[in-house]
matplotlib code that plots the C-alpha trace (Angstrom):
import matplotlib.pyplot as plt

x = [-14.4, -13.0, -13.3, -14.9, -16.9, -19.3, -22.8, -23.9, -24.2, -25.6, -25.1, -21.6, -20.7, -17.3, -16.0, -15.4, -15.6, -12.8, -10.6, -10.8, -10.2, -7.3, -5.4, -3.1, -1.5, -1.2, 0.3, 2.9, 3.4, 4.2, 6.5, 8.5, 8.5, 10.2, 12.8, 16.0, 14.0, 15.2, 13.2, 15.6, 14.1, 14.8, 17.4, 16.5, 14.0, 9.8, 8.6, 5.4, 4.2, 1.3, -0.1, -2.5, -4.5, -8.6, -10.8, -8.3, -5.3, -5.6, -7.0, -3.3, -2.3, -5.5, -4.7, -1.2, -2.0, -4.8, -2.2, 1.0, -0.3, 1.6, 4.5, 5.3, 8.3, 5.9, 2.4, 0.8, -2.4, -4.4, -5.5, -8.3, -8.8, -7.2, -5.0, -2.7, -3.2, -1.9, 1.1, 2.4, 5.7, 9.5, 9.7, 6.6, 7.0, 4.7, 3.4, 1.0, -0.9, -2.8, -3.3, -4.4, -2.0, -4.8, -7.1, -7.7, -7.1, -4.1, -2.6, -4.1, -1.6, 1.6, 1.8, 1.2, 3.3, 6.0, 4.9, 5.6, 9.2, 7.6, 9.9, 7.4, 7.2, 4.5, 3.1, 0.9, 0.7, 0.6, -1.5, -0.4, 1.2, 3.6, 5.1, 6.1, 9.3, 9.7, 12.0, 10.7, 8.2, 7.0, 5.1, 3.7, 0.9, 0.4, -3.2, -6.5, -7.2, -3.5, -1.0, 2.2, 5.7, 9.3, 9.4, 10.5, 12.5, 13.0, 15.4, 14.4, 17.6]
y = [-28.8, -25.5, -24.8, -21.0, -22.6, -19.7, -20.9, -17.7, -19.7, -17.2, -14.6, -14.4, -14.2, -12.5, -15.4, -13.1, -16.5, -18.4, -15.1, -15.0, -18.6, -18.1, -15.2, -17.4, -18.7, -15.3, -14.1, -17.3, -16.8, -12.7, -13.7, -16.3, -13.7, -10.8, -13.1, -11.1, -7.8, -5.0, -1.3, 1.3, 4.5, 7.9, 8.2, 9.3, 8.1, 9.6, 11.3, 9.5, 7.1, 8.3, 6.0, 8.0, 5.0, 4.0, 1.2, -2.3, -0.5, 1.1, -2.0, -3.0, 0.1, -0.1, -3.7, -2.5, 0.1, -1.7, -4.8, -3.2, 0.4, -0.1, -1.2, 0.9, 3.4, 6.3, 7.2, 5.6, 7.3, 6.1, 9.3, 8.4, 12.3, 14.7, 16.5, 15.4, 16.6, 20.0, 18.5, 16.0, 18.0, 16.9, 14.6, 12.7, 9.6, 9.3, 6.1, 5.9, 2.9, 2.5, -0.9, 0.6, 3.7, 5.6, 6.6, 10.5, 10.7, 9.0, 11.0, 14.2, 13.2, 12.2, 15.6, 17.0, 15.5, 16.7, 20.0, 19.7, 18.1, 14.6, 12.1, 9.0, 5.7, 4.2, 1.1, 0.0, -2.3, 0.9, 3.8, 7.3, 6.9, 4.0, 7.0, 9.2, 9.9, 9.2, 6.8, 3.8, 2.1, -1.6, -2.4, -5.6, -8.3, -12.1, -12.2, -11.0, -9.7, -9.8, -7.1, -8.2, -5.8, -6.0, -6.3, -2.6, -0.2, 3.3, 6.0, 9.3, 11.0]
z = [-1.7, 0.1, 3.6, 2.4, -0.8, -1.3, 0.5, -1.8, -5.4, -7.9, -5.5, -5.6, -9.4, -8.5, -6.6, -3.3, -0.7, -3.2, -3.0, 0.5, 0.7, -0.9, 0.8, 2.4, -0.7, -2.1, 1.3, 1.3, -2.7, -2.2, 0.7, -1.5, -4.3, -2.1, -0.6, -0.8, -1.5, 0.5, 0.8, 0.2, 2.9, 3.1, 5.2, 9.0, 11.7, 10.6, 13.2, 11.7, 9.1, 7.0, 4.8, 2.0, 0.3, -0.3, 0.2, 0.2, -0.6, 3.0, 4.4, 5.3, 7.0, 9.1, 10.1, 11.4, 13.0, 15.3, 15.8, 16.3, 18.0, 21.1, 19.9, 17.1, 17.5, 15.8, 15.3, 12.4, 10.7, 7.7, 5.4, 2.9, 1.7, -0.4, 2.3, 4.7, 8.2, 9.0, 11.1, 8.7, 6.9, 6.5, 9.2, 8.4, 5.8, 3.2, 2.2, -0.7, -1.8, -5.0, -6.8, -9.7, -9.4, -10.8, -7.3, -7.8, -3.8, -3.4, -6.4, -4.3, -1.7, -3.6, -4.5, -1.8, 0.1, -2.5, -2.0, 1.8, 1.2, 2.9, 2.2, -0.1, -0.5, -3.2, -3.8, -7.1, -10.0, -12.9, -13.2, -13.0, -10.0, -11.2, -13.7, -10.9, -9.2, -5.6, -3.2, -3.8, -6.4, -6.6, -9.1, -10.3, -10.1, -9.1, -10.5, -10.1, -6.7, -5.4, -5.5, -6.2, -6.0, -6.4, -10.6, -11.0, -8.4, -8.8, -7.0, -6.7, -6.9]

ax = plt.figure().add_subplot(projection="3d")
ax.plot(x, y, z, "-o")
ax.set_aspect("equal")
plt.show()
């Protein structure tokens, strides 16, 4: 029996107490998987981070920025729009997150932020946004409900 067995029965047909149950496994599995992986950045110091994700794919970001505020070297800011803030240009790094690679929002942003010259990073398991160019791309999957990276990286040259 599970520590989180869903006191919900019937109404929880998609399992949602089991997954989070289970998120320590998939955070110990994902750690194990990257061992040796390294990120390859732009080169250069942000002047920010902005992460443009939605919904879980931002969830992350959010958790970050509330545990680490004080002690990161630059501001962090989570963007779920279309548009970046007016201040986020060259110097800003460009994080986008979609686990489907398909979120019309995040896609909004990724080319944006090539518009502006903002160095990117992306994360997502396909989609549209697994076929673009930019620094950095991990794509990948461990399962249902758990993004996995680290099976394909591409350069932007």
């Amino acid at each position: 029996m599970s520590a989180l067995e869903s006191p919900f029965g019937e109404r929880d047909p998609g399992g949602m107490a089991a997954r989070v149950d289970g998120i320590a496994e998939q955070i110990e599995a994902q750690v194990a998987r990257l061992e040796g992986f390294r990120w390859t950045l732009p080169a250069g110091d942000p002047s920010a981070l902005a992460v443009g994700a939605m919904g879980g794919s931002a969830m992350a970001a959010d958790l970050t920025a509330g545990l680490y505020a004080d002690r990161l070297p630059a501001p962090l800011l989570v963007v779920r729009d279309y548009r970046w803030p007016a201040w986020a240009g060259r110097s800003t790094l460009a994080l986008l997150s979609s686990y489907s690679g398909g979120t019309e929002e995040t896609l909004a942003l990724y080319r944006e932020a090539g518009a502006r010259g903002m160095p990117r990073v992306a994360m997502s398991s396909g989609g549209v946004l697994a076929g673009e160019d930019m620094t950095v791309l991990l794509s990948a999957g461990l399962g249902r409900g758990c993004a996995g990276a680290g099976e394909r990286v591409r350069q932007e040259n």
